[in-house]
FIVEXNU-751866 format. One line per 8 residues: for each residue z, x, y of C-alpha. Coordinates in pm, whole numbers. Each point is the difference from the previous one (the first is absolute). Example, Ala and Ser with C-alpha at 12.3 -4.5 7.8 and 13.67 -1.06 7.14 Angstrom:
<sites>
780 1230 -450; -66 137 344
</sites>
This chain:
<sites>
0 0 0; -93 133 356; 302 -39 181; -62 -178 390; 194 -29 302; -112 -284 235; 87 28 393; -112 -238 211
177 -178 337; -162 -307 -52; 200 -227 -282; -290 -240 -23; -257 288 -79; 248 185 -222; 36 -340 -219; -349 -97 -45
-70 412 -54; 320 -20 -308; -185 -320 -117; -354 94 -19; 18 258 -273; 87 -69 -349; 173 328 52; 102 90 -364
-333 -68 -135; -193 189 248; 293 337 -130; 188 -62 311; 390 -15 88; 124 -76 308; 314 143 27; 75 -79 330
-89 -110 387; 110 -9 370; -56 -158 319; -26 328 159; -59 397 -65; 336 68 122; 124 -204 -271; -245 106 -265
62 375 25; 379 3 -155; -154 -225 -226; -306 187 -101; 200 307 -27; 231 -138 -258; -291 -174 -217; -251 259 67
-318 -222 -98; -296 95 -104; -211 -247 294; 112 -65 345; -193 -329 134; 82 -19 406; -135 -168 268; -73 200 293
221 -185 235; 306 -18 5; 353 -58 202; 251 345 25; -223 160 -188; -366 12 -59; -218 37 -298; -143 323 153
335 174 -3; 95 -135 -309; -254 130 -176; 23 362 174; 369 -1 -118; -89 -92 -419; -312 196 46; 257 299 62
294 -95 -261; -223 -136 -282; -380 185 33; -71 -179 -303; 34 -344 104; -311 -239 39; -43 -170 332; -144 -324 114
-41 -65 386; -63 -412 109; -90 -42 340; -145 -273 209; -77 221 293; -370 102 -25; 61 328 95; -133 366 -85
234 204 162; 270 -214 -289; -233 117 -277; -84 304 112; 387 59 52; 48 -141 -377; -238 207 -151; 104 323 150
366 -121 -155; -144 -39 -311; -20 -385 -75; -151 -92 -315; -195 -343 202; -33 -175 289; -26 -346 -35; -74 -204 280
215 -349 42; -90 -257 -101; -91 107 -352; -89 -222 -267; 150 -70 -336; -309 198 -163; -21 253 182; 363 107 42
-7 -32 -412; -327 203 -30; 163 286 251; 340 16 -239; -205 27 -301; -188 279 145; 327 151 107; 112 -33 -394
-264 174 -105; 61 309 210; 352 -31 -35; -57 28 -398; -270 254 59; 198 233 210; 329 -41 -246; -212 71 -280
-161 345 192; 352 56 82; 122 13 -321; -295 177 -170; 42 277 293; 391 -11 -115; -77 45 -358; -240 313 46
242 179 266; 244 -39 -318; -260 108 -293; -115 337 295; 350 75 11; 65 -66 -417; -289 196 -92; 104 272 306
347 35 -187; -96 8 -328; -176 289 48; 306 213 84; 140 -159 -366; -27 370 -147; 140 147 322; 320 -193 -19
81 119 -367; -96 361 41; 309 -18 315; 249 -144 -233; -87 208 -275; 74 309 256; -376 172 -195; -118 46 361
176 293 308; 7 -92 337; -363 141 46; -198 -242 -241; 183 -304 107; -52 -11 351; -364 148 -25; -43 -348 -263
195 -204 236; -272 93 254; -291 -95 -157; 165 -344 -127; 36 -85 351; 413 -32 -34; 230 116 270; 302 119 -251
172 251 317; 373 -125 21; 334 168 59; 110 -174 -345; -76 -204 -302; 129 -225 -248; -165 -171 -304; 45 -384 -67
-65 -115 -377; 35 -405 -56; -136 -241 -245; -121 -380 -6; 32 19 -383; 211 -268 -190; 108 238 -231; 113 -331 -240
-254 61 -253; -228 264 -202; -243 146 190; -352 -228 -51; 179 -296 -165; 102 -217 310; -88 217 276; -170 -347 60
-192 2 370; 220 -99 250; -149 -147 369; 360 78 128; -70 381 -160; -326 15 140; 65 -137 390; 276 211 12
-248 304 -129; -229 -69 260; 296 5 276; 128 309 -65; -332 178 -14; -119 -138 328; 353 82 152; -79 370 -39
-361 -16 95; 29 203 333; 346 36 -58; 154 277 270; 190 183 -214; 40 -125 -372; -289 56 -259; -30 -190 -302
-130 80 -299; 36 -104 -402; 259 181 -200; -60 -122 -345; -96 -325 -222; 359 -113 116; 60 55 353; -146 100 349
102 319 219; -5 74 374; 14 342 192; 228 -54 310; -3 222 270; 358 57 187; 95 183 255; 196 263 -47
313 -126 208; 4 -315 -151; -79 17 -383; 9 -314 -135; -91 -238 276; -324 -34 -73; 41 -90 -348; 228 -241 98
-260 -202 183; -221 6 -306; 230 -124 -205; 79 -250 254; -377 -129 1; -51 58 -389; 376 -259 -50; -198 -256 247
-303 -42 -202; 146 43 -386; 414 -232 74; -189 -328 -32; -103 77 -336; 20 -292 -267; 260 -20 -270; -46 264 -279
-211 207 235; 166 323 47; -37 283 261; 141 304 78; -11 281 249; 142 363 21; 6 234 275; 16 388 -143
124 265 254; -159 137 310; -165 348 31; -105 212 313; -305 169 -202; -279 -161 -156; -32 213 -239; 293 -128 -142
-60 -340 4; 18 69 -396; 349 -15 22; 43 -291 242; -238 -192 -304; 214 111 -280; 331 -107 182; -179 -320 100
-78 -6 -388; 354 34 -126; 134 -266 234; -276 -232 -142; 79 28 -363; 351 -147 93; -176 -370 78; 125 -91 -373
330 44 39; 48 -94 356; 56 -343 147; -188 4 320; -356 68 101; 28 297 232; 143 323 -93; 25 352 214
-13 310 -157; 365 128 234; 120 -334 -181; 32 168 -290; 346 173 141; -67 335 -133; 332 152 -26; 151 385 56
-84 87 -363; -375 -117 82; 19 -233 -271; -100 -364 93; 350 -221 -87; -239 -324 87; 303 -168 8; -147 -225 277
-353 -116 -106; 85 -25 -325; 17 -409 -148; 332 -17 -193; -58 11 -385; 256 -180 -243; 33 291 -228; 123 -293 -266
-361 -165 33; -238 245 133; -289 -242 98; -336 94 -182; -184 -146 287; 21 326 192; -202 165 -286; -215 -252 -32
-102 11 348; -49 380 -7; -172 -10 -301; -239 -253 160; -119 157 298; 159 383 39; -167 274 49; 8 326 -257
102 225 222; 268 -245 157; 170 -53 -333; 252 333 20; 132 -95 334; 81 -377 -144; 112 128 -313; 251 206 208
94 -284 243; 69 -243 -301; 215 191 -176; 191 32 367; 49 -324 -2; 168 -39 -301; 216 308 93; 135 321 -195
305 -165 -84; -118 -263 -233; -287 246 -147; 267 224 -93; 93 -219 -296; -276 74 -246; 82 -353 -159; -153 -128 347
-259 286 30; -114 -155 -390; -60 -375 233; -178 153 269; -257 173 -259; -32 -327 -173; -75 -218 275; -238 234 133
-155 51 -315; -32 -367 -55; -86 -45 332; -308 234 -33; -85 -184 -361; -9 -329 134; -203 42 281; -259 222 -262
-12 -317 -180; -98 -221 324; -310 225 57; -76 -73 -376; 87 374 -83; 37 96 -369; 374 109 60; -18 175 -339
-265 235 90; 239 73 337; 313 90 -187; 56 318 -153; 368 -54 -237; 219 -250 -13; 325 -76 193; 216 192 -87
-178 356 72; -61 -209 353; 373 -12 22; 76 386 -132; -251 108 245; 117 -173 333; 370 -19 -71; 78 366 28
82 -47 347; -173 -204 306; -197 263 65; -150 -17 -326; 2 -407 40; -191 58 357; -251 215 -200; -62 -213 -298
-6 -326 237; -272 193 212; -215 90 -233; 4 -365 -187; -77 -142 366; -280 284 75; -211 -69 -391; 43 -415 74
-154 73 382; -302 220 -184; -51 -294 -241; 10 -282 290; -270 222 196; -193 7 -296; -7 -322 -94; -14 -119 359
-319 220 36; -166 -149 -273; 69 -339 163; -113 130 339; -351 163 -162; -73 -372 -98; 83 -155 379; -216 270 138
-314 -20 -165; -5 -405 86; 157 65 297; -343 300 68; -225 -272 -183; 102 -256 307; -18 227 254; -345 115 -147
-99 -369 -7; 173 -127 341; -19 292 223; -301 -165 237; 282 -227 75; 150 64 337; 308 -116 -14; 68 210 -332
321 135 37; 281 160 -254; 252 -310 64; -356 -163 -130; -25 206 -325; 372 19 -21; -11 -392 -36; -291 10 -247
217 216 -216; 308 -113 91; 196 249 22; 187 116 371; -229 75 205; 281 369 59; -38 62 -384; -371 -35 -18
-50 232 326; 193 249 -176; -135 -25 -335; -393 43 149; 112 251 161; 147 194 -267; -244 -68 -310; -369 -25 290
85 337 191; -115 -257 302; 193 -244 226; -135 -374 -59; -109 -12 354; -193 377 -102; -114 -160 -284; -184 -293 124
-149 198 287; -169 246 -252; -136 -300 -162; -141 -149 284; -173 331 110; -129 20 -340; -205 -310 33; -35 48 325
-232 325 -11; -144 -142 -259; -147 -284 234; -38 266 286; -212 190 -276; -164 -305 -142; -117 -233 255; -41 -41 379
268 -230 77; 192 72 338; 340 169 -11; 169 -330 102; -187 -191 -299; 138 286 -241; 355 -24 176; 35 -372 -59
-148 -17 -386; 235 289 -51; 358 -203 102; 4 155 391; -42 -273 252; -82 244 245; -208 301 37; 162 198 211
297 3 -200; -231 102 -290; -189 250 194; 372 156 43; 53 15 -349; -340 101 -132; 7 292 225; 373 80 -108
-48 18 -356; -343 106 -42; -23 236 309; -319 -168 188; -86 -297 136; -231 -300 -171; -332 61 146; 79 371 -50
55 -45 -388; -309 -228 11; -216 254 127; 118 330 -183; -21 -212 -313; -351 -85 79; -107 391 61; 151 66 -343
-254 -253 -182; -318 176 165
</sites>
């Protein structure tokens, strides 16, 4: 509905305007009206409609002024001038304001009707441009950051010096110079169930995807990037007087998109520890990583890593993120959970934390230490058995040489509980990955099949597989070697120099039949992936043939 504002002094005129239109189904609301444009303005500021209809006219305050005054606080709005004065210093005045029409008083029931239809039209036209416009600043800016993926994991991997990742920073176009930095990890996962069994698509999942990226597109100083299948990271740059802060507002804007999550829908964000170098960023990302691996054992959804109250001995007491466990019913949940969406290299850190939990006392009595073992043994079984895992094949002696091995002490417990959690994560990767290899090649077959489409999108193929829309980003990513949006832009190309080679259609014709409304936009890209423009490939390709 295209929202309209109706001022006009005179009430008779203002009636038999209200009465004429079968507003609602012309696609018009009107929202509101006044006598006056002194009147109207408060008003149109708090509705902010999409049409102003005024008459030129007016008591206190003219039509004139009020236009130049929502003109300058809404640009966007559409503007209709009616005037019975004759006059072309009024229109010439209106046009220079930027009135969508001048209609001249009195107007007719068709002809007022004709004018708002037309109005419709370019209303819906320009929304639709808008949004198109919207949606390839995004996919620039996607495919722009994507290709500073490898970047990202060669700094947290610390395999590059100073030299190499500035001179790479460079040439990606990213301005990485700070006093400080900091490394945010956080997931969207639900972490309720085995990876590719009810990682069902969510919309909720996917909107909330699409927030977060666009909230650090042209970010000023937070990069974000993906971490693994699980979670997201960002590079925050601090200053050096006041580490922290910065990462405090991310997290800030990260809680605002993610705390109206549905029931079930879990979240969780942690906040490693700020360095002054970049070349240590490595450590800020493994600090960041050990503060994540406590989500399963901690009750809230945002964790710091100098919340882990690191004590004179520089051993982590986590006596104040840690959930309490009742050491008389240790909950198998917590496995579970771990089990269903941890990461390998994440599982000594928990293994370490959940032993915390239940504390040194209780482990000291090897009768207890003999529980533990069992429920995480049986813990490990059962969920084997969920992912329809031959448990026999997985275990290598029986129960008691489980027990004799882990109940020499709690170190020996930690060890034996780590390894059983480390084989069952190998297994659930896998068999996940068999599961994935299936959703990718239809997933590649209706890409293949769909890609002249437009408004193709990963939410789109997400949905078609349904799975969440995070999961299957990750997941091309991983098994393709190519980002969706990477993806579909090489097969576009494809067929498009294939038409460029082929026939004599125009570049537009070729940008429309391969999914890109317009040709600019697929100018840009044609030029950024295959390193010259259209007609440029058209011609070199035709020397080659003589």
């Amino acid at each position: 509905m295209l929202r309209t504002f109706l001022a006009e002094d005179e009430i008779v005129v203002r009636e038999n305007i209200k009465k004429m239109v079968p507003w609602e189904q012309y696609g018009f609301e009107l929202v509101g009206e006044a006598s006056d444009g002194e009147m109207a303005l408060p008003l149109i500021r708090k509705l902010k409609p999409d049409l102003l209809i005024t008459d030129i006219k007016m008591p206190f305050m003219d039509g004139l002024t009020l236009c130049r005054m929502v003109r300058k606080e809404l640009p966007h709005i559409k503007i209709v001038i009616l005037s019975g004065y004759d006059d072309f210093n009024y229109a010439k005045e209106a046009i220079n304001i930027g009135v969508e029409d001048y209609l001249l008083k009195p107007i007719t029931k068709n002809a007022f009707l004709e004018r708002l239809r037309e109005i419709r039209s370019r209303y819906e036209h320009e929304k639709s441009q808008k949004e198109y416009y919207e949606q390839f600043h995004r996919e620039i800016q996607e495919y722009e950051k994507n290709s500073s993926r490898d970047f990202f994991e060669g700094l947290i991997s610390g395999t590059m010096d100073a030299g190499e990742i500035y001179g790479r920073a460079d040439k990606l176009g990213l301005d990485i110079v700070s006093e400080a930095y900091n490394i945010l990890l956080f997931t969207l996962d639900s972490g309720n169930a085995p990876v590719g069994q009810s990682e069902t698509y969510s919309e909720w999942e996917a909107q909330a995807r699409e927030k977060i990226e666009a909230l650090f597109v042209d970010h000023p100083y937070a990069l974000l990037f993906r971490s693994n299948i699980f979670s997201y990271g960002v590079l925050v740059k601090e200053q050096r007087d006041r580490p922290g802060e910065n990462t405090q507002v991310c997290v800030d804007s990260i809680r605002a998109i993610l705390e109206d999550s549905p029931r079930g829908q879990e979240w969780f964000i942690a906040a490693g520890e700020p360095v002054e170098r970049l070349s240590n960023v490595k450590q800020s990302y493994h600090t960041a990583l050990k503060t994540f691996a406590r989500r399963y054992l901690y009750d809230g959804h945002i964790l710091a890593y100098s919340e882990l109250n690191t004590g004179e001995s520089g051993k982590e007491n986590g006596e104040k993120y840690l959930k309490k466990v009742d050491v008389n019913a240790l909950d198998p949940v917590i496995i579970q959970k771990f089990l269903s969406s941890g990461l390998l290299e994440e599982t000594g850190s928990f293994i370490r934390d959940y032993f915390r939990a239940i504390g040194r006392e209780p482990m000291a009595s090897m009768v207890f230490r003999s529980y533990v073992i069992l429920n995480v043994r049986f813990s490990v079984l059962s969920f084997l058995k969920k992912l329809g895992y031959d448990t026999k094949l997985f275990e290598e002696g029986d129960t008691e040489d489980a027990l004799e091995k882990g109940g020499k002490s709690m170190e020996a417990a930690m060890d034996y509980a780590e390894d059983m959690l480390r084989r069952a994560i190998s297994i659930r990767d896998e068999n996940s990955g068999n599961k994935n290899r299936s959703i990718l090649e239809s997933s590649i077959g209706y890409i293949r099949d769909h890609y002249m489409d437009e408004n193709m999108s990963l939410n789109t193929v997400a949905q078609v597989a349904n799975i969440s829309a995070n999961h299957f980003s990750a997941m091309f990513s991983q098994n393709v070697g190519q980002t969706f949006i990477e993806y579909l832009t090489f097969i576009r190309m494809e067929h498009a120099k294939e038409l460029l080679r082929c026939t004599g259609k125009r570049s537009s014709e070729i940008a429309e039949e391969v999914g890109y409304k317009d040709a600019h936009y697929f100018s840009y890209l044609f030029k950024k992936t295959q390193g010259m423009t259209p007609s440029d490939y058209r011609k070199n390709g035709k020397e080659e043939t003589r």
